[in-house]
C-alpha positions as CSV (number, residue, x, y, z in Angstrom):
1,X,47.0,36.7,-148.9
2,X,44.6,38.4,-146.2
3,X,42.8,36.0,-144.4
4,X,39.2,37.6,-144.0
5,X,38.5,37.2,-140.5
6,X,34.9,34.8,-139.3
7,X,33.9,34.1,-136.0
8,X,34.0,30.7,-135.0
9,X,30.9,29.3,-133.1
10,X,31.9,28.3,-129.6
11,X,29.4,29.6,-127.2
12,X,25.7,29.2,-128.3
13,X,24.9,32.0,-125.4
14,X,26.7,34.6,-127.6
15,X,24.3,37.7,-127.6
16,X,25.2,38.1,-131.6
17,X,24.0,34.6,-132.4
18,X,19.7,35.6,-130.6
19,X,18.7,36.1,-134.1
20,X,18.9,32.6,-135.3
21,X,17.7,31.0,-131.7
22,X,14.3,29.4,-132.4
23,X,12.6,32.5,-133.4
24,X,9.3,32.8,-134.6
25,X,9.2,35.0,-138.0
26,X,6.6,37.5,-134.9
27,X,9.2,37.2,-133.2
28,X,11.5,38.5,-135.8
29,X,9.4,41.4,-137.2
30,X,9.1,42.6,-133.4
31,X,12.7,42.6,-133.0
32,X,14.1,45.0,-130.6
33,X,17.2,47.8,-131.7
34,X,15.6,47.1,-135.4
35,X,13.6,49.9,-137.2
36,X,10.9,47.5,-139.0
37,X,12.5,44.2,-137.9
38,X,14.3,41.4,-138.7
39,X,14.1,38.7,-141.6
40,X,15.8,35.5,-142.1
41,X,17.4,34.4,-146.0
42,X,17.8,31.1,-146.2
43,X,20.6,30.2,-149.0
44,X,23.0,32.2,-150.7
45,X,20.7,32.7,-154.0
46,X,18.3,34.3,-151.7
47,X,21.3,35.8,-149.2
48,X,22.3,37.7,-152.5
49,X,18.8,38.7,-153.8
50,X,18.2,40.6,-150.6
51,X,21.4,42.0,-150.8
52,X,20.3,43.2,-154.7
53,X,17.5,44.7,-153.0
54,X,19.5,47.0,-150.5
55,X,18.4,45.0,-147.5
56,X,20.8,45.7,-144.8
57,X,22.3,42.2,-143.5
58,X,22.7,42.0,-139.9
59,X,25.1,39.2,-139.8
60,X,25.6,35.2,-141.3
61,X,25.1,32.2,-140.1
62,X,27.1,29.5,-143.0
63,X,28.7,25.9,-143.0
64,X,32.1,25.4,-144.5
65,X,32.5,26.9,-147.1
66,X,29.5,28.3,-148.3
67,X,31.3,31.3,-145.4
68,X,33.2,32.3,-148.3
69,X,30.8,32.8,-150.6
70,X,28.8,34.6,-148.6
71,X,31.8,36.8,-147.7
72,X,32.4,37.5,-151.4
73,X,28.5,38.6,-151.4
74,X,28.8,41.1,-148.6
75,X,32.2,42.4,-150.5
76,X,30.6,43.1,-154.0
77,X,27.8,44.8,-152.2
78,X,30.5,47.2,-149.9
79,X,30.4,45.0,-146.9
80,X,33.7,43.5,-144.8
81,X,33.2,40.5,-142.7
82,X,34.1,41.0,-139.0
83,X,33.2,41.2,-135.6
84,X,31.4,44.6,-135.3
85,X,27.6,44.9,-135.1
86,X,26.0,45.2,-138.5
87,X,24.9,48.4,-139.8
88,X,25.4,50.4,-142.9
89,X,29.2,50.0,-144.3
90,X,30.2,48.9,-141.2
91,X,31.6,45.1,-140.9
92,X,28.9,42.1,-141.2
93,X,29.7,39.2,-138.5
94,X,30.0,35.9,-140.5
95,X,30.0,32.5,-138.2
96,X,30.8,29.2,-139.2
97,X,30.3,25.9,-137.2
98,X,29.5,22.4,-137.6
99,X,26.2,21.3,-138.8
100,X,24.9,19.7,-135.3
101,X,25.7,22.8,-133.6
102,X,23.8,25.2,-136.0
103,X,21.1,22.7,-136.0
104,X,20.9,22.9,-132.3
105,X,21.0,26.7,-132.5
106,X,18.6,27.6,-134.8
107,X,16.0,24.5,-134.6
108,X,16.8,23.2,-138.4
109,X,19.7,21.9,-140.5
110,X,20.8,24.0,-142.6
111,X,20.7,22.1,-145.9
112,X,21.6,25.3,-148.2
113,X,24.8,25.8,-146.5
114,X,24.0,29.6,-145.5
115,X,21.7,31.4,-143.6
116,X,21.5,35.4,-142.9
117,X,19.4,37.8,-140.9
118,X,18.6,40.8,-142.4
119,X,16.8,44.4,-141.5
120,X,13.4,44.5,-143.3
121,X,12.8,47.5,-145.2
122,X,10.3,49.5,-145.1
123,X,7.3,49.3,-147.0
124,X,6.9,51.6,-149.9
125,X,3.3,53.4,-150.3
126,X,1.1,52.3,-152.3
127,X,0.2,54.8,-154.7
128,X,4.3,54.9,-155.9
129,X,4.3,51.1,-156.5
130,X,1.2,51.8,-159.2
131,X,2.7,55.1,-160.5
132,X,4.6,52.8,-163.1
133,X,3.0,49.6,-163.1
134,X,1.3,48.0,-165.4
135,X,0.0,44.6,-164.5
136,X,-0.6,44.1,-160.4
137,X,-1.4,41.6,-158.5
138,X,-4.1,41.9,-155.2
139,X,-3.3,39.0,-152.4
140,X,-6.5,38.9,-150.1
141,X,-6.4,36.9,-147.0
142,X,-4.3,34.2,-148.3
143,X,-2.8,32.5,-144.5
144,X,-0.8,30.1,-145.9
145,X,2.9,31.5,-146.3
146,X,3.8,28.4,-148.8
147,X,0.9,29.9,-151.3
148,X,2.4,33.2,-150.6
149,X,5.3,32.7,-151.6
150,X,4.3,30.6,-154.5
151,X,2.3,33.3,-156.0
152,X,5.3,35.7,-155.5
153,X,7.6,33.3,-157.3
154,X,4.9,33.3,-160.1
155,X,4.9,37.1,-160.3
156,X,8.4,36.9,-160.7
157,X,9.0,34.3,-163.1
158,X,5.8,35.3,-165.0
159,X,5.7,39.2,-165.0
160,X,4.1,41.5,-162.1
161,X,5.4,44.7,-161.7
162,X,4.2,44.7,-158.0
163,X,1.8,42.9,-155.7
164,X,-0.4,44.2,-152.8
165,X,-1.1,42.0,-150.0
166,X,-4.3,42.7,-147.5
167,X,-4.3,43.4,-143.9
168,X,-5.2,39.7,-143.3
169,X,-2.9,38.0,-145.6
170,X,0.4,35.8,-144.1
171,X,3.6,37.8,-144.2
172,X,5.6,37.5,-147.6
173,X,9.0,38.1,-145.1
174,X,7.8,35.3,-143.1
175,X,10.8,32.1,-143.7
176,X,8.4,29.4,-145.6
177,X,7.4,31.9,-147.7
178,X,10.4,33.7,-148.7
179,X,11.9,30.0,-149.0
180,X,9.2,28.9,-151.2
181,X,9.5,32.3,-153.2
182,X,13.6,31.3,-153.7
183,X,13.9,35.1,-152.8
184,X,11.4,36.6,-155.2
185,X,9.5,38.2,-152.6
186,X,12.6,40.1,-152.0
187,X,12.8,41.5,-155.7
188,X,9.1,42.1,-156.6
189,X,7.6,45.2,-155.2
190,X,4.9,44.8,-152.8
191,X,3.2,46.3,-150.0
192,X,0.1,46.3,-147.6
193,X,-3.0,48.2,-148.6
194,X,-6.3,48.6,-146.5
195,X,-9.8,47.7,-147.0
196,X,-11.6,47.4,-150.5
197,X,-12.7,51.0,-150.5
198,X,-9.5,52.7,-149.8
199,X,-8.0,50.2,-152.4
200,X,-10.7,50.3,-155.4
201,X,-10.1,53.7,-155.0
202,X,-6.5,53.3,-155.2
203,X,-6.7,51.2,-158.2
204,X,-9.2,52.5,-160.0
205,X,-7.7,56.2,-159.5
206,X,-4.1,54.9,-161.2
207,X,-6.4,53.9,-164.1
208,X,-6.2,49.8,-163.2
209,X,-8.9,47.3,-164.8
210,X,-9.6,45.5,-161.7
211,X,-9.9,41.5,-162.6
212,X,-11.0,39.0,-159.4
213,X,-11.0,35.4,-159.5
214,X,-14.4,33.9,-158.1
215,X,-17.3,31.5,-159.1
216,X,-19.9,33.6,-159.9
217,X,-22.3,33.1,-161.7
218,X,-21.7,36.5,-164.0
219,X,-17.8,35.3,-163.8
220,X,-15.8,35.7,-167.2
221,X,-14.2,33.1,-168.9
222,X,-10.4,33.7,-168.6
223,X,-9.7,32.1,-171.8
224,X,-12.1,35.0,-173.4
225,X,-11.3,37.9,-171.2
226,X,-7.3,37.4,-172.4
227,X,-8.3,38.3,-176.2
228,X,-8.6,41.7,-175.0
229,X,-6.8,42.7,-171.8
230,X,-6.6,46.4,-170.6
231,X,-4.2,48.3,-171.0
232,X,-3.6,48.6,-166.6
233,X,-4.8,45.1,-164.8
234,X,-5.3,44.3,-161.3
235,X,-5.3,40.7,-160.6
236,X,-7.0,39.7,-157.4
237,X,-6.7,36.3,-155.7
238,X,-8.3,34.6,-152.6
239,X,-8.1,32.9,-149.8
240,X,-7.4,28.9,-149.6
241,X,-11.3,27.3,-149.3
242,X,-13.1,30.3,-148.8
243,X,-12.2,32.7,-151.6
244,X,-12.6,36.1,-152.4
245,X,-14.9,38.2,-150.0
246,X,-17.9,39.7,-151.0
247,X,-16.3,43.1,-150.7
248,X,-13.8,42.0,-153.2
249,X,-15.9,40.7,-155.3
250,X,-17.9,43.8,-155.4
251,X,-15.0,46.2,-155.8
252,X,-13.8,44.2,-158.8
253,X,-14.7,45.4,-162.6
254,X,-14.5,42.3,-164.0
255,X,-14.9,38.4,-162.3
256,X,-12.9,35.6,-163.9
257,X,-13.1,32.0,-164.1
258,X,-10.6,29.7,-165.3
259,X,-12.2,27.0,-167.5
260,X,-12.3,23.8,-166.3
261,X,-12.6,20.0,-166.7
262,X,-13.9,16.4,-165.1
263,X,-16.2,18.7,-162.7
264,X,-13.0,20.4,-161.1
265,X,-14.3,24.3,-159.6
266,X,-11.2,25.4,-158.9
267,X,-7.3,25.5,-158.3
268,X,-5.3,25.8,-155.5
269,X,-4.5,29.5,-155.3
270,X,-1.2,29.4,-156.2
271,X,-1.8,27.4,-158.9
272,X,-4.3,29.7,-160.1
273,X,-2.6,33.0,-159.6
274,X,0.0,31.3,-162.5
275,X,-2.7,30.6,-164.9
276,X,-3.8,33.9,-164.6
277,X,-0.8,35.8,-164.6
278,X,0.4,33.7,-167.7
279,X,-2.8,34.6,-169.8
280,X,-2.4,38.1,-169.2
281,X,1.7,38.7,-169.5
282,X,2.5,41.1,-172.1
C-alpha cells in the first residue's frame, strides 16, 4: 500500500510552519501572499466544514493520528498531502509532531488532535445573500467573539438562512469564535453590511420585516409578535451591556422584548439571539 507522504516537524523555523506561530487572528486576516487572508480550524469537524464550504486549506498542523483523518479529508475533497505549497488541486502539506512541540509552536495544546489554516473567502454582497433568504439575522457591534460565535452556532442549529454582521462587530473568522461556533460560521452565509441607512434600505428593499431586540418602552412582546410572523424577518441583536443603538432601533419596524421573570431585563446576547430565533423558525 502507498504510504501518503507528511512532513515530520523537526525545525520550528520552517517558513511553512509561520501560520501557526503565535499569530493573532489580525495578524491572520492581514496575511501576506493571501488574497483576503488566512483563518485557523481548529478540529477535524470544523477542518471538514470549511472544506464543505470550498475554503482552500493552506496546509495541517495534526497529532498522531488524527494526520490521517485529516488526509482522508483533503482526499474526498480533490486534495493530495505533500510537500508543495497549498493552492488549488495542488498538494496540501500535512505535519505531524509531538504534542509539547506543537504546543510550543503555536502557543496552545492542541486538544482536538488537528489544526488547519485556511484562505478566507471572500465575502459575498449583500443583496445576493437576501435574494433567497427568508429569515436573517442583523449582528450589531457585538465585541465578544465567544457571543459571536454562539449566535452563529444558534443560526445554524436553529434556522438562519444568513446573518449580517456590522462594521463594528468581532470577526466571525476570528479562532474563539469559529471554535465556539464548532464550524458553523463556516456554513452559514454571512457578510458585512454598512451603516443603518444603507442597510434598512437593503432590508427593507428585499421585502424583510425588520424585528430589533431592545427595552423600549413601545417594545413587543416576543411571545405575541410570534403568533403572526412575516412572511421575510430580520432579526437584529446588540451589543453585550449596551444594546442596540439608537440608529438601530430607529431603522427597525418592529422592537421586541422577550418576557421575563424575578425582575430579570434581559439575556445575554447569545442567549437571546436563541430565544428569538427559536420563536420565529418556520
Amino acid at each position: 500500500m502507498e504510504t501518503v507522504p507528511i512532513t515530520e516537524i523537526t525545525d520550528l523555523a520552517d517558513p511553512r510552519l509561520a501560520d501557526y506561530a503565535h499569530l493573532t487572528d489580525v495578524a491572520l486576516k492581514k496575511a501576506r501572499a493571501t488574497e483576503h487572508g488566512l483563518y485557523l480550524a481548529e478540529s477535524l469537524l470544523v477542518f471538514e466544514r470549511g472544506l464543505r464550504a470550498g475554503h482552500v486549506p493552506r496546509s495541517v498542523l495534526a497529532l498522531g493520528t488524527s494526520a490521517d483523518e485529516a488526509i482522508a479529508a483533503l482526499a474526498e475533497h480533490g486534495y493530495t498531502a505533500g510537500p508543495a505549497a497549498a493552492a488549488p488541486g495542488l498538494e496540501i502539506p500535512v505535519f505531524v509532531g509531538p504534542g509539547e512541540l506543537l504546543a510550543e509552536l503555536t502557543g496552545y495544546i492542541l486538544h482536538r488532535g488537528l489544526i488547519a489554516s485556511m484562505n478566507r473567502p471572500a465575502l459575498v454582497p449583500a443583496a445576493e445573500l437576501l435574494a433567497n433568504a427568508r429569515r436573517v439575522v442583523v449582528i450589531e457591534n457585538v465585541v465578544d467573539p465567544t457571543n459571536v460565535g454562539a449566535i452563529f452556532r444558534s443560526a445554524g442549529a436553529i434556522g438562519a438562512d444568513a446573518v449580517l454582521v456590522t462594521p463594528h462587530c468581532s470577526d466571525p473568522f476570528y479562532r474563539r469564535a469559529i471554535r465556539v461556533s464548532m464550524g458553523t460560521v463556516l456554513q452559514v452565509p454571512w457578510t458585512r453590511v454598512g451603516d443603518w441607512t444603507s442597510t434598512r434600505e437593503l432590508l427593507a428593499g428585499a421585502g424583510f420585516h425588520i424585528a430589533a431586540l431592545a427595552l423600549t418602552p413601545d417594545a413587543v412582546s416576543l411571545r405575541d409578535f410570534a403568533r403572526t410572523v412575516p412572511e421575510r424577518l430580520a432579526l437584529v441583536l446588540g451589543a453585550e451591556g449596551e444594546g442596540l443603538t439608537p440608529e438601530a432601533i430607529a431603522s427597525a419596524d418592529t422592537v421586541l422584548k422577550i418576557p421575563m421573570r424575578h425582575g430579570i431585563d434581559s439575556l445575554n446576547v447569545a442567549a437571546a439571539s436563541a430565544v428569538a430565533m427559536w420563536a420565529v423558525a418556520e
